[in-house]
C-alpha positions in Angstrom: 0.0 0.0 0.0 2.5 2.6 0.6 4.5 1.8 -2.2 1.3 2.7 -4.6 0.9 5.4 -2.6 4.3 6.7 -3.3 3.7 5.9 -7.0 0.6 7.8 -7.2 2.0 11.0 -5.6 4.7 10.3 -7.8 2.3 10.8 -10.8 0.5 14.0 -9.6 3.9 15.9 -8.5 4.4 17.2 -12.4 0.4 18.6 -12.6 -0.3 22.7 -12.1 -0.2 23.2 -8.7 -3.7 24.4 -8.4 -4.4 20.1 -10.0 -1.5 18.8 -7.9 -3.0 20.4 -4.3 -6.4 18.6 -4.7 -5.1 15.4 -5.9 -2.4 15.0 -3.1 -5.1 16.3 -0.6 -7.3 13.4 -2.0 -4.7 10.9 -1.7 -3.8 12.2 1.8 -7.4 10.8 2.6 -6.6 7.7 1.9 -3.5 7.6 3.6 -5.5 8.6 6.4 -7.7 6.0 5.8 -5.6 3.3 5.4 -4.7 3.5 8.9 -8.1 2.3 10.3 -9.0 0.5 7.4 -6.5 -1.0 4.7 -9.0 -2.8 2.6 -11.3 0.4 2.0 -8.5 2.6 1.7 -6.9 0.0 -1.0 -10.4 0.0 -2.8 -10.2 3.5 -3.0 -6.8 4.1 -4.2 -7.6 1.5 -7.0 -10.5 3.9 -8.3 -8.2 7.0 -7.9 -5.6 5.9 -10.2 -8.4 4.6 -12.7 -9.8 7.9 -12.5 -6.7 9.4 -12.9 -5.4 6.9 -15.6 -8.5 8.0 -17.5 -7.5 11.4 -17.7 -9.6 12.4 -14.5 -6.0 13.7 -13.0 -5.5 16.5 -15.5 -8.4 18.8 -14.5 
């Protein structure tokens, strides 16, 4: 898990900052998350990076 995590902030750091801000705060909640429970917070990761993948990222 944080091994994707690192990925995926890895993937928003070159946005605009004004992308980059909301997409790190996003994956800050699953971070959060992941410490109560790991199976959600994998779940959503998962849909973030699809999103993101799917060009979601880039607005």
């Amino acid at each position: 898990m944080a091994e994707r995590l690192r990925d995926a902030h890895r993937l928003v750091a070159p946005l605009p900052p004004e992308t980059r801000q909301r997409l790190i705060r996003h994956l800050l909640a699953i971070t959060d998350l992941a410490k109560r429970d790991s199976a959600l917070a994998a779940r959503r990761l998962d849909a973030f990076l699809a999103d993101f993948r799917d060009g979601a990222g880039s607005r």
